[in-house]
DOFI-831781 format. One line per field, with one value per atom (N, C-alpha, C): x, y, z; residue in three letters; atom name; residue number from 1; chain. Coordinates in steps of 0.2 Angstrom, whole numbers, plus 5000, padded with zeros to 4 digits. Layout:
REM DOFI-831781
east <- c(X, ...)
north <- c(Y, ...)
up <- c(Z, ...)
res <- c(ala, ...)
atom <- c(CA, ...)
n <- c(NUM, ...)
chain <- c(A, ...)
This chain:
REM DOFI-831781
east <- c(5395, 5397, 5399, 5395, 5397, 5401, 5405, 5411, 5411, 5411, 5415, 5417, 5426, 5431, 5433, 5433, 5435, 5441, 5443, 5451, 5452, 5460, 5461, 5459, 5456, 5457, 5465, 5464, 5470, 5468, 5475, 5474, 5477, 5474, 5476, 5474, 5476, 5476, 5471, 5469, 5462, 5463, 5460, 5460, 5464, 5466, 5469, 5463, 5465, 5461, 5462, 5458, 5458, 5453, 5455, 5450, 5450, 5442, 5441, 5439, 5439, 5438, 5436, 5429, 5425, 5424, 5430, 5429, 5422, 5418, 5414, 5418, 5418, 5420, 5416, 5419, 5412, 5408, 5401, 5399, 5397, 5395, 5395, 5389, 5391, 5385, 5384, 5387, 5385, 5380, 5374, 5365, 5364, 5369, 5367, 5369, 5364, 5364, 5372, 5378, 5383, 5380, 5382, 5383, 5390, 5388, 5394, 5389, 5391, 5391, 5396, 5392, 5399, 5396, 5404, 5399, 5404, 5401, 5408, 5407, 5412, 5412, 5405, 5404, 5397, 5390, 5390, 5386, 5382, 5377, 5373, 5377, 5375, 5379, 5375, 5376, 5374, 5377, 5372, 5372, 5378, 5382, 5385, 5383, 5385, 5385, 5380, 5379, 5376, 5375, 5375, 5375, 5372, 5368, 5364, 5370, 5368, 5375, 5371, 5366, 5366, 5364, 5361, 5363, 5369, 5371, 5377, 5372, 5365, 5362, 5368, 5369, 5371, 5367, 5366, 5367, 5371, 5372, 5376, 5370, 5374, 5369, 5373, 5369, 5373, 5380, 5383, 5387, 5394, 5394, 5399, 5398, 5391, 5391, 5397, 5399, 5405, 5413, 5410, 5418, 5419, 5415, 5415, 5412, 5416, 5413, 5412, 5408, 5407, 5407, 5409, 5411, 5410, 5408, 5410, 5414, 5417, 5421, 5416, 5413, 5409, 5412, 5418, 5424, 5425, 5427, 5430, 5423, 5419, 5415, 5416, 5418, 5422, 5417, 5418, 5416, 5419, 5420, 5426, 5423, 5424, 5421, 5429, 5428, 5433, 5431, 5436, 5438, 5441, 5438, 5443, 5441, 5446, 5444, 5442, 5446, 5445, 5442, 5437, 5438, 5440, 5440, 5440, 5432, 5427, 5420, 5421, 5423, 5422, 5426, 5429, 5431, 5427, 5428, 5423, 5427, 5423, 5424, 5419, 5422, 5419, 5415, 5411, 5406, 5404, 5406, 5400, 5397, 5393, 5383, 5383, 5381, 5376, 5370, 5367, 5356, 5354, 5350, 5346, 5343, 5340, 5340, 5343, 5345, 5346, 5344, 5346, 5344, 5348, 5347, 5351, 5349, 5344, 5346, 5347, 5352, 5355, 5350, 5344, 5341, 5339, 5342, 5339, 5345, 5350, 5356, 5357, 5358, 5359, 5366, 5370, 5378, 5382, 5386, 5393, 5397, 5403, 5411, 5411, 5417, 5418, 5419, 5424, 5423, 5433, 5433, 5440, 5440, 5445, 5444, 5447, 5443, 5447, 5447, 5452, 5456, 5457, 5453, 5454, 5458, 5465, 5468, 5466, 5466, 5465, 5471)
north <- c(5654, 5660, 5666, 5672, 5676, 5683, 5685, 5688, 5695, 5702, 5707, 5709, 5711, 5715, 5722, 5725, 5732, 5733, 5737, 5738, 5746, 5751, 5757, 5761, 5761, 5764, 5768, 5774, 5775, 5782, 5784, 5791, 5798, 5802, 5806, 5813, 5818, 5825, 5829, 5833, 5838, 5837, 5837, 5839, 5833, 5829, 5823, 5817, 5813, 5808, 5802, 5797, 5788, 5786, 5777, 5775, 5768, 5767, 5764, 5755, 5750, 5744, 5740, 5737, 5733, 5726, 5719, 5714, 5711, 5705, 5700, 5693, 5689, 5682, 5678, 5671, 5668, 5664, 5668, 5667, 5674, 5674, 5681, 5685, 5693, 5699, 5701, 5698, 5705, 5707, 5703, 5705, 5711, 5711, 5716, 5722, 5728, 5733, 5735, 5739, 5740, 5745, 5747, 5752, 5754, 5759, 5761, 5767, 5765, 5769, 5769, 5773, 5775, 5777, 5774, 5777, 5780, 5786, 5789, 5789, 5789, 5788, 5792, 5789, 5791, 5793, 5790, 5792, 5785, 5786, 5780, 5780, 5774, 5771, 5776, 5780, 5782, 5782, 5783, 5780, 5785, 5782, 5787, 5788, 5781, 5780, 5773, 5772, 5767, 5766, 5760, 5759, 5755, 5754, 5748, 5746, 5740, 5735, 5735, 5734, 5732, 5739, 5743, 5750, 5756, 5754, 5758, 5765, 5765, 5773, 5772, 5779, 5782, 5783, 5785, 5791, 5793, 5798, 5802, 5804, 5804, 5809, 5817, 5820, 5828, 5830, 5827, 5828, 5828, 5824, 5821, 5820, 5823, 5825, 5829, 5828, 5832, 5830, 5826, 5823, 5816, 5813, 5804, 5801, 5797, 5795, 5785, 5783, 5777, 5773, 5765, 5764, 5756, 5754, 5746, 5743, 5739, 5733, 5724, 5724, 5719, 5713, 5714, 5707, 5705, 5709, 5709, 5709, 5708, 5707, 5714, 5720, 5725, 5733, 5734, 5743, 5746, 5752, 5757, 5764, 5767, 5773, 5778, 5784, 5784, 5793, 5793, 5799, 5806, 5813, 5816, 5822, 5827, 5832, 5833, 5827, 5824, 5828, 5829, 5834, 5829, 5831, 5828, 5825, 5830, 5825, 5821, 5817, 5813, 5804, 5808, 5801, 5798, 5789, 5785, 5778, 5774, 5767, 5768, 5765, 5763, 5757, 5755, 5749, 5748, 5742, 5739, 5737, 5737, 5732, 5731, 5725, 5722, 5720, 5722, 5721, 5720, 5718, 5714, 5723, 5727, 5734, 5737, 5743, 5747, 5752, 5755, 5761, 5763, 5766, 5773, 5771, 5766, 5762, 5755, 5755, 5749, 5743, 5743, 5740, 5737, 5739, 5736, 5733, 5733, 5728, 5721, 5717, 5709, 5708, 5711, 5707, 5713, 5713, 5718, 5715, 5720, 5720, 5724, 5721, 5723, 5729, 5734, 5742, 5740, 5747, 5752, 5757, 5758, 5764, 5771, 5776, 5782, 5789, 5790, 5797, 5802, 5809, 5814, 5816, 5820, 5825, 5833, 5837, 5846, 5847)
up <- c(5490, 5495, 5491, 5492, 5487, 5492, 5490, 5494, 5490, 5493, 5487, 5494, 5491, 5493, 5492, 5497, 5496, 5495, 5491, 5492, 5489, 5495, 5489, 5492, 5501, 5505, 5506, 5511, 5516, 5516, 5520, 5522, 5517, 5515, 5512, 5513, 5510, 5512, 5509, 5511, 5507, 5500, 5495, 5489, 5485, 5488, 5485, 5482, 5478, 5476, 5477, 5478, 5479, 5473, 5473, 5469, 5472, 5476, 5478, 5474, 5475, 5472, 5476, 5471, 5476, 5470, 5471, 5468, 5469, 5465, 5467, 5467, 5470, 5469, 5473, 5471, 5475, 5469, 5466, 5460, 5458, 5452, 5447, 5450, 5452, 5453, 5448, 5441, 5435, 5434, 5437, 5435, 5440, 5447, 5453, 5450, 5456, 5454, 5460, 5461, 5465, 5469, 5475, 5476, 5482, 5482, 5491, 5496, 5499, 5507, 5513, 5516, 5519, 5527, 5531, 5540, 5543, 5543, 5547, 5556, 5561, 5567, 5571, 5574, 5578, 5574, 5566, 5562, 5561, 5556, 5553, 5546, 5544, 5536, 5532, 5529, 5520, 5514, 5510, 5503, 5500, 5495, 5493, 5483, 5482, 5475, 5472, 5467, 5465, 5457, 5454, 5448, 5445, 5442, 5437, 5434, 5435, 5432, 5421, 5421, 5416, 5409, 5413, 5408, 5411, 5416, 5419, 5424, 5423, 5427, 5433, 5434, 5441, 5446, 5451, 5457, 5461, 5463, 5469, 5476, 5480, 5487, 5484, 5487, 5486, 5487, 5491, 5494, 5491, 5484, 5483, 5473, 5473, 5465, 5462, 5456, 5455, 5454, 5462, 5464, 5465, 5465, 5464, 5459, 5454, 5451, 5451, 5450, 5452, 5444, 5443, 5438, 5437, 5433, 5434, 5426, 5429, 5424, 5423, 5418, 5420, 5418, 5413, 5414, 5420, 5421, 5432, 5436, 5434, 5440, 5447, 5444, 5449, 5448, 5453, 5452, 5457, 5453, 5455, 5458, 5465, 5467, 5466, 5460, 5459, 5464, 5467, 5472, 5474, 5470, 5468, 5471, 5473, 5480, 5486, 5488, 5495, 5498, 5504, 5511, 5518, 5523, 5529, 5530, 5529, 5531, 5527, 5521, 5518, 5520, 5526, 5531, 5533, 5531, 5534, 5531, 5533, 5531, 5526, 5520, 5514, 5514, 5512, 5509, 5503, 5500, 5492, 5496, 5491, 5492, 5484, 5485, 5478, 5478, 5475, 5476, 5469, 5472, 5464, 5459, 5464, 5461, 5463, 5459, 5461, 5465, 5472, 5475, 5481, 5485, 5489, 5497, 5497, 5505, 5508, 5513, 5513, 5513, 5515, 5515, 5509, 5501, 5495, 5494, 5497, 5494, 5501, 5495, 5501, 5501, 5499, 5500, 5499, 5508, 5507, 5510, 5507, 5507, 5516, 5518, 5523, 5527, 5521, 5520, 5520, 5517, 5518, 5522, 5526, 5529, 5523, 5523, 5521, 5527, 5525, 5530, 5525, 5527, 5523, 5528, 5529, 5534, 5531, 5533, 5532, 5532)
res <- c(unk, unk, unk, unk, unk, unk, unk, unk, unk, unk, unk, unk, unk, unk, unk, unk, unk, unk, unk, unk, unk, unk, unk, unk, unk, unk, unk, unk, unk, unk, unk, unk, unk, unk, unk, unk, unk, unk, unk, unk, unk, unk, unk, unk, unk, unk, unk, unk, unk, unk, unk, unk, unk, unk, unk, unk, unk, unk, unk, unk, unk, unk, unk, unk, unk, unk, unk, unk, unk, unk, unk, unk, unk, unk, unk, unk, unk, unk, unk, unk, unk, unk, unk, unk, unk, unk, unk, unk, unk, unk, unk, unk, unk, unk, unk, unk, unk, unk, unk, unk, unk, unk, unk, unk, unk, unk, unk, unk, unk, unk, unk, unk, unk, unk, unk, unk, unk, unk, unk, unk, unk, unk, unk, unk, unk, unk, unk, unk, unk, unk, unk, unk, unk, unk, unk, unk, unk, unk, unk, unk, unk, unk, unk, unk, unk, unk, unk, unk, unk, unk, unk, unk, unk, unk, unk, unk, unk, unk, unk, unk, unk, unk, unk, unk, unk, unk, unk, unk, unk, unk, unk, unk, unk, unk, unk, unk, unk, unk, unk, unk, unk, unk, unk, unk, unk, unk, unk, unk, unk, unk, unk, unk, unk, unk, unk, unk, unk, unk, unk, unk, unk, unk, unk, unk, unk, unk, unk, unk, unk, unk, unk, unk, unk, unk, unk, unk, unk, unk, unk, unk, unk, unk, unk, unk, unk, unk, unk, unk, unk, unk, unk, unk, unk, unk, unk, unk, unk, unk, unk, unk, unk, unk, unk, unk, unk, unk, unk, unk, unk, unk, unk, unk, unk, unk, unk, unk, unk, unk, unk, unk, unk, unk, unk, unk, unk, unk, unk, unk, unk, unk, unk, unk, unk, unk, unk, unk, unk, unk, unk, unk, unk, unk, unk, unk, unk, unk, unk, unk, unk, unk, unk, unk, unk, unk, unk, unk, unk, unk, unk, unk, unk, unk, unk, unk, unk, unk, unk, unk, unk, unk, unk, unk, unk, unk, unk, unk, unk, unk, unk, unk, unk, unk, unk, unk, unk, unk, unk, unk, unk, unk, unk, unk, unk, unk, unk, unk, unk, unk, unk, unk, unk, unk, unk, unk, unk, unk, unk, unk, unk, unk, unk, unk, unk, unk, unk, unk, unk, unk, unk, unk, unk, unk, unk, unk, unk, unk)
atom <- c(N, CA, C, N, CA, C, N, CA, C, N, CA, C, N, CA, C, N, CA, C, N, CA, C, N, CA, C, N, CA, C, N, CA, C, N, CA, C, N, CA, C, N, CA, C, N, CA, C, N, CA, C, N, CA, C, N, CA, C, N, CA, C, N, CA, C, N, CA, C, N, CA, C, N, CA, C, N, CA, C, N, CA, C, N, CA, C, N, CA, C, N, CA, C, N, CA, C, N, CA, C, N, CA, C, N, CA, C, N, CA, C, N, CA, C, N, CA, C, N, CA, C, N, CA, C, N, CA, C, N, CA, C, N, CA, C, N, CA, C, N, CA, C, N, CA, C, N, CA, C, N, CA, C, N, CA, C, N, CA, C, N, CA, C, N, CA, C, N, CA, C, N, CA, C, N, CA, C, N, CA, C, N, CA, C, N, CA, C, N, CA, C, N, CA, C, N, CA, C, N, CA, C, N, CA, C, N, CA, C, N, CA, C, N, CA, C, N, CA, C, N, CA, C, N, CA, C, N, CA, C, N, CA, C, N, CA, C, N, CA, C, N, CA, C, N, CA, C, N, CA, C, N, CA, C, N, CA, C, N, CA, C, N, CA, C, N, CA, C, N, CA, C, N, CA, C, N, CA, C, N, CA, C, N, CA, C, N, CA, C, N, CA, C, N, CA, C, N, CA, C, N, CA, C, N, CA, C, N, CA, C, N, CA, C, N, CA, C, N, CA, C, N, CA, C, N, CA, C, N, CA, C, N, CA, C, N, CA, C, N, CA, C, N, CA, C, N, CA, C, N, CA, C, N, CA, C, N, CA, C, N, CA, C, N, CA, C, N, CA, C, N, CA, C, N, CA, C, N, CA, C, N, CA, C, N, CA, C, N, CA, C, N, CA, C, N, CA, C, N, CA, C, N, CA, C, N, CA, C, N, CA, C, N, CA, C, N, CA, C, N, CA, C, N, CA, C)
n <- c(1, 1, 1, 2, 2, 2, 3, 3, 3, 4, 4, 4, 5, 5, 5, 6, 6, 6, 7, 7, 7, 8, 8, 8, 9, 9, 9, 10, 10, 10, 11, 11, 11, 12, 12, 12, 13, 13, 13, 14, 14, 14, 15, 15, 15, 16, 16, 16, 17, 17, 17, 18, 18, 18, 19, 19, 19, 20, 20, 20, 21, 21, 21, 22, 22, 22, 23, 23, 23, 24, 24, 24, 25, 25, 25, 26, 26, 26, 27, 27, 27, 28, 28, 28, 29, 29, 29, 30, 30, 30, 31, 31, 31, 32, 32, 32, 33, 33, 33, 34, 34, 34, 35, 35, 35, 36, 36, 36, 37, 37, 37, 38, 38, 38, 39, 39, 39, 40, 40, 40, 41, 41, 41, 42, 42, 42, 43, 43, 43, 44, 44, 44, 45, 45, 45, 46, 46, 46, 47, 47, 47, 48, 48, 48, 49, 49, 49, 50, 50, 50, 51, 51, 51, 52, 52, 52, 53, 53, 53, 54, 54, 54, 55, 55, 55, 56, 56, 56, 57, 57, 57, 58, 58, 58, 59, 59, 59, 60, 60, 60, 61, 61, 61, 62, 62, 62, 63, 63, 63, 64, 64, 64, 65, 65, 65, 66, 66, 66, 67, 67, 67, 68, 68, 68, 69, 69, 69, 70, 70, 70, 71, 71, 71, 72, 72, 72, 73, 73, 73, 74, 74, 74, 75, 75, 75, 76, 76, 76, 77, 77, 77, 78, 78, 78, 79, 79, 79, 80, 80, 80, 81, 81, 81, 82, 82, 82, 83, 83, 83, 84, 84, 84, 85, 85, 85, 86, 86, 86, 87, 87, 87, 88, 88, 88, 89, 89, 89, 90, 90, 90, 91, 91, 91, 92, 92, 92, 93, 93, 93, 94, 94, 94, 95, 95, 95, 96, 96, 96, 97, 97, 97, 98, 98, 98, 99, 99, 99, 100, 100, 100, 101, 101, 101, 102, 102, 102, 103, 103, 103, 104, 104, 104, 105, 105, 105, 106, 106, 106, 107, 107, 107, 108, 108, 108, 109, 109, 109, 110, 110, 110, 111, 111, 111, 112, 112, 112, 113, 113, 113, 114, 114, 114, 115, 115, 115, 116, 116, 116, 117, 117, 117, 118, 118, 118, 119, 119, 119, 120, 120, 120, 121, 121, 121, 122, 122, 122)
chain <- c(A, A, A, A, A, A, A, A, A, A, A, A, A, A, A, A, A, A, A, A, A, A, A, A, A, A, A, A, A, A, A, A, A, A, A, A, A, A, A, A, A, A, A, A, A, A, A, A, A, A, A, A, A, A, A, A, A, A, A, A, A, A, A, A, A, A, A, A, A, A, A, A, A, A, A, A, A, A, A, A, A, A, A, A, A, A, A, A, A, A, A, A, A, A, A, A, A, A, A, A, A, A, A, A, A, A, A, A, A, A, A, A, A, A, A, A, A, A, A, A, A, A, A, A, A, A, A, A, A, A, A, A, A, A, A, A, A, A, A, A, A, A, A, A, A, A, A, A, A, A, A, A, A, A, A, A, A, A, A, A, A, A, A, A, A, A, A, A, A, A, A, A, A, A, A, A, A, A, A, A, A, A, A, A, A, A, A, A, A, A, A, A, A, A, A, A, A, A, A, A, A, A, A, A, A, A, A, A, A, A, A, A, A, A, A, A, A, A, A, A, A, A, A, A, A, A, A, A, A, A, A, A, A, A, A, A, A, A, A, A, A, A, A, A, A, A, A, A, A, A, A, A, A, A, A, A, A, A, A, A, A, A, A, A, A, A, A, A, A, A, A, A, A, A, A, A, A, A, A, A, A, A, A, A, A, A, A, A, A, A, A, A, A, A, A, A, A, A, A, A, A, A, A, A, A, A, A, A, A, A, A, A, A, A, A, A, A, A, A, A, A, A, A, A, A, A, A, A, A, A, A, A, A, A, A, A, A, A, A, A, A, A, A, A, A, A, A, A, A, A, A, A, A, A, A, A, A, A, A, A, A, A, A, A, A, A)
């Protein structure tokens, strides 16, 4: 049973920063690709971030280039959306995803985390 946990949500103010964390346990995703998304209230889920686990490539959606960086620890089996310049659209419940590739729609990843709520206030 393979489980990842989100952690490192909460509420914070414009321009402040979070670093979200997404464990794997269960048994080991090191070979998956991670990613996050995110669904903000009355929206669909989108893609935010993503990363080859085994050469580290990145992506961003536009939206958040600049100011999120994504990361992983492959001791810990962990990956990090790290959070900087909050706005208020950037409120949502967070998500990991782990897939076998990597890519930018939920439908390429088989296993997530339950989500973090984030709060950007203005």
């Amino acid at each position: 049973q393979v489980q990842l946990v989100e952690s490192g949500g909460g509420l914070v103010q414009a321009g402040d920063s979070l670093r979200l964390s997404c464990a794997a346990s269960g048994r080991t995703l090191r070979s998956y690709a991670r990613g996050w998304f995110r669904q903000a209230p009355g929206k669909e889920r989108e893609f935010v971030a993503a990363i080859g686990w085994s050469d580290g490539s990145t992506f961003y959606t536009d939206s958040v280039k600049g100011r999120f960086t994504i990361s992983r620890d492959s001791v810990k089996d962990t990956v990090y959306l790290q959070m900087n310049s909050l706005k208020p659209e950037d409120t949502a419940v967070y998500y990991c995803a782990a897939g076998i590739v990597i890519g930018r729609t939920s439908g390429e990843y088989s296993y997530w985390g339950q989500g973090t709520q984030v709060t950007v206030s203005s």
